[in-house]
N, C-alpha and C positions, 0 to 999 in steps of 0.2 A: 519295168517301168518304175517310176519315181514316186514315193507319198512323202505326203509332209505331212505337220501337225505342231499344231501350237502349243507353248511352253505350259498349261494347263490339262496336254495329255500326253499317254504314251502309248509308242508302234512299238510292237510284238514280232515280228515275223520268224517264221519258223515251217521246216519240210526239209525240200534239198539243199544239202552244205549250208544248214542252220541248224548244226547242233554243239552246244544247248542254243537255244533261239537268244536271236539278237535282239534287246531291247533300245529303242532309242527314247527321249524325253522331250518332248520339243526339237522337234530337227525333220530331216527328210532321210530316206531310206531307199534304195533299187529293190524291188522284187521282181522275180522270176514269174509270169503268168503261170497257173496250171502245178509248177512243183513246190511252189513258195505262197504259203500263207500269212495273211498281217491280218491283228487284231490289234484292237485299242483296248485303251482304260485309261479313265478321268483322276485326271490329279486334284479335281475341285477340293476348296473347300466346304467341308460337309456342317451345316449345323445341326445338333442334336439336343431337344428337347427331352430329356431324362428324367422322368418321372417315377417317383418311388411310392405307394398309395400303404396307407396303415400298417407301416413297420414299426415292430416291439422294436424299442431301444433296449439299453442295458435294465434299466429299472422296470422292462416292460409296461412304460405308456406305448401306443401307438400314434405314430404322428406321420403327416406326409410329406412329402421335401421333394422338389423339385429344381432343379440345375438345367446349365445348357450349358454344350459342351461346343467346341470347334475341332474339328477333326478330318486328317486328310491322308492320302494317303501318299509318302515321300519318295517322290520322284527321282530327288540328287541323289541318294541314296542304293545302291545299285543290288544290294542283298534286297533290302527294304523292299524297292520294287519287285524283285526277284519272288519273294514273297508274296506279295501282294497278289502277282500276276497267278501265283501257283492257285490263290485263294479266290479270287475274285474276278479272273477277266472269263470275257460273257455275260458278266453280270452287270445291273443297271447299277447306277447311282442310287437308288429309293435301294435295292436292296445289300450294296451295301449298309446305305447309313442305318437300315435295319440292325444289320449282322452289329457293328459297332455300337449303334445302340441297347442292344442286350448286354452285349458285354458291361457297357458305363452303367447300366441300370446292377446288375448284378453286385458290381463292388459297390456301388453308392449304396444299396440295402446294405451290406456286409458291414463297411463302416459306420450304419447308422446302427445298428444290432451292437457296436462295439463302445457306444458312446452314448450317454444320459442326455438326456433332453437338454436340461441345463447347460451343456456342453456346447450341443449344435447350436443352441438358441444365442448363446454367449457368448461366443468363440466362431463365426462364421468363416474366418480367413480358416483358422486351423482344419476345418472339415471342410473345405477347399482343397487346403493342401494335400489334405491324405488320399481324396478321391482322385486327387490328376496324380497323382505320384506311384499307385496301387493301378489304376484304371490304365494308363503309359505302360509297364513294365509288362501289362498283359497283351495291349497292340502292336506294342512294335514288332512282336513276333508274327504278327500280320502281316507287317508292309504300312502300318496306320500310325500317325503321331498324332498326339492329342496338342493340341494349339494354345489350350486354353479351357480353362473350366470355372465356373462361377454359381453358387449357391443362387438361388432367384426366389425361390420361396419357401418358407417351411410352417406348418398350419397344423392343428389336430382338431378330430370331431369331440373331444370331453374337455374343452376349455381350459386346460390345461398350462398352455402359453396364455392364453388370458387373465389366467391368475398369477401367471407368473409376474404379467407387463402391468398387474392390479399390485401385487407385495411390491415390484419395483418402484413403482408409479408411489404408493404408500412412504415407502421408504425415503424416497427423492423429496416428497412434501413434507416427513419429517422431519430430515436433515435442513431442508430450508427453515422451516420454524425453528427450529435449534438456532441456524444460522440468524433468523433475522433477531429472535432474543438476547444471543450471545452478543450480535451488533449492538444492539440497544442499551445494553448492559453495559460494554465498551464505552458506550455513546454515554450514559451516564455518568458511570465512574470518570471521564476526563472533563462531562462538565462540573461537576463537583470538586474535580480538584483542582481545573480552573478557578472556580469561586471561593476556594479554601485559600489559591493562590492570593486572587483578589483582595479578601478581606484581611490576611496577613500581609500584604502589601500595602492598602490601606493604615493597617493599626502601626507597621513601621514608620510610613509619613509622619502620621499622630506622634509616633512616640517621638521623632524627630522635633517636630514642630515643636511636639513640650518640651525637652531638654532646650532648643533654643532659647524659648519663651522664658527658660528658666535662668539660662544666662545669660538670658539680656537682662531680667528682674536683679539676678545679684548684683552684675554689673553695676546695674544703676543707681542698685541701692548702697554698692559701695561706694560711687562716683558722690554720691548726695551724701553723704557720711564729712565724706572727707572734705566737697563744698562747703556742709554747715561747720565744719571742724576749723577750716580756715576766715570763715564769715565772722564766728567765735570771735579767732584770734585777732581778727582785724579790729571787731566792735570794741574789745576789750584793748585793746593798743592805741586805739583812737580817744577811749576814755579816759585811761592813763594820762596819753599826751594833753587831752584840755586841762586834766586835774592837775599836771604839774604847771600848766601853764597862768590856773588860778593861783593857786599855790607857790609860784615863782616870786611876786611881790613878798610874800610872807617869808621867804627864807632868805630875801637880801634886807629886811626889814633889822636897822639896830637896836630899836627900839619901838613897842607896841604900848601907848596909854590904853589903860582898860580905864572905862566910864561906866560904874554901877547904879542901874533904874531903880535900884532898890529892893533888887529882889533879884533870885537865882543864883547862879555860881559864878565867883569870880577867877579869875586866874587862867590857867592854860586851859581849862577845863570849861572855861569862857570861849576862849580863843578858838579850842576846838568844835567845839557846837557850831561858833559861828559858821565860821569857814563850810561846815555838813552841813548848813542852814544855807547856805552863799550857792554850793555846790546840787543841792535839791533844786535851788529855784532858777539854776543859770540855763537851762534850756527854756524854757518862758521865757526867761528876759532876752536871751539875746535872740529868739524868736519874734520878741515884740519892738524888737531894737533894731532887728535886720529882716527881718520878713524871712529869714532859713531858721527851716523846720531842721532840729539838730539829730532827730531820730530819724527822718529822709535822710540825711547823711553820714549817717553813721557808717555804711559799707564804702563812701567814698574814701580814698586815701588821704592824709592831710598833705595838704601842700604847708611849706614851711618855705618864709624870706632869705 
C-alpha cells in the first residue's frame, strides 16, 4: 500500500528488499504489509531556549547568558537525514530538541569560559558568531543544522554588568560635559572674534571717514587760498585802475599853478600830498556823489567805455 507525508516529514521504510532502508522527505512511498516497515521523523523547525546559569568567564566572574537557537533537522540533505534517522527516529520532537539542546548549551558555557565579560557584554554579534559556528560543526554530524542563533540575555548575580553600564553611563556624561564645554568655548571664541571683527570694521569706516573729512578740509582750504589770492589781485587792479584814472588829468596836465595858504610845502612835494589827500578822500565823495559804496565794489570787475 501507499503512504504519503508532508514536506515537514520524513518515511523510513525498511525489512524486505530495503536494504539500506529507503528514505523519502515529503513524498509518497509503496510498502509491502507484514515484510516492510515505515517510520517517520519530523523535519520541524525546533526552537531552543539555551540557557547557561553562573559560568566563570575568563577572568572568573560568573554571569548567566541566555540565547535561542532555531534548529532542524535537514531533510534535502540525504547523509544528513541518514544521520539523523540513525540518531533520532522513534524519538519525539521534545526529545530531540532535548538531545540538541544540551549540545548548544554545552559550547555556549565553553565559549563563555573563553571570553571576559567585557567581551560578551560589548561584543554580542561576535559571541553569536562563535556559538553557531562551534555549536553547527558539532550537529550536523547528527542530521541537525542550526538555522539561527541569537544572544537574548546576559545578567550576573554581583552586579558586575551594572557597574559596568554605571562607568559607561559615567563616561558618556563625561564626554558630553567635555562636549557641551568644548561647544561653548567654540561658541565663544567665534563670538569674540565676531566682535573683534566688528569693532575693526567699525574703526576702518572711522578711519575712512577721517582721511575723507581731511581731504576735503585741505581741499578747501586750498580752494580758499587761491580764492582770496585772486580776490587780492582783483581788489588791488581795481585800485590801481581808479588811481590812474585820478591820476590821468595830472599826467596830461602842461602846466600845474601851485597857490601857497601860507603855510606847508610847496612844489611837487605840494602836488603830491595833494593828490594822497584827493585819493584818501575819493571813496567818500564819490560815495556821496553817486550813492556806490566803492568798497561793495571793490570785487566787481571794472567795466571800461
Amino acid at each position: 500500500m501507499f503512504f504519503t507525508c508532508g514536506p515537514n516529514e520524513a518515511m523510513v521504510v525498511s525489512g524486505f528488499c530495503r536494504s539500506p532502508p529507503v528514505m523519502v522527505a515529503g513524498g509518497r512511498v509503496f510498502v509491502l504489509p507484514c515484510i516492510q516497515q515505515i517510520q517517520r521523523i519530523s523535519l520541524n523547525t525546533l526552537t531552543l531556549n539555551v540557557k547557561s546559569e553562573k559560568v566563570y568567564t575568563r577572568h572568573g566572574v560568573p554571569i548567566s547568558v541566555t540565547g535561542i537557537a532555531q534548529v532542524k533537522i535537514q531533510g534535502q540533505n540525504k547523509e544528513m537525514l541518514a544521520a539523523a534517522c540513525q540518531m533520532f527516529l522513534g524519538k519525539t520532537e521534545a526529545e530531540i530538541a532535548h538531545i540538541a539542546l544540551e549540545t548548544l548549551e554545552g559550547h555556549q558555557r565553553a565559549i563563555m569560559a573563553h571570553m571576559t565579560v567585557e567581551e560578551i557584554y560589548k561584543d554580542r554579534q561576535k559571541f553569536s558568531e562563535q556559538v553557531f559556528k562551534v555549536a553547527s560543526s558539532d550537529l550536523v554530524n547528527m542530521g541537525i543544522s542550526v538555522v539561527s542563533y541569537t544572544l537574548k540575555d546576559i545578567h550576573d548575580d554581583q552586579d558586575y554588568l551594572h557597574s559596568l553600564g554605571k562607568a559607561r553611563t559615567a563616561q558618556v556624561q563625561k564626554d558630553a560635559r567635555i562636549g557641551e564645554a568644548e561647544a561653548k568655548r567654540d561658541a565663544g571664541i567665534r563670538e569674540a572674534k565676531a566682535k573683534q571683527e566688528k569693532v575693526s570694521a567699525q574703526y576702518l569706516s572711522e578711519i575712512e571717514m577721517a582721511k575723507a573729512q581731511r581731504d576735503y578740509e585741505l581741499k578747501k582750504a586750498a580752494y580758499d587760498i587761491e580764492v582770496n589770492t585772486r580776490r587780492a589781485q582783483a581788489d588791488l587792479a581795481y585800485q590801481l585802475q581808479v588811481a590812474e584814472e585820478i591820476s590821468g588829468p595830472l599826467t596830461s596836465a602842461n602846466k600845474i599853478t601851485l597857490v601857497s595858504s601860507g603855510g606847508g610845502a610847496v612844489g611837487a612835494a605840494k602836488v603830491t600830498g595833494e593828490v594822497l589827500d584827493i585819493l584818501s578822500h575819493l571813496p567818500e565823495s564819490v560815495e556821496r556823489l553817486t550813492g556806490v559804496s566803492i568798497s561793495q565794489v571793490n570785487h566787481k570787475p571794472l567795466r571800461t567805455a
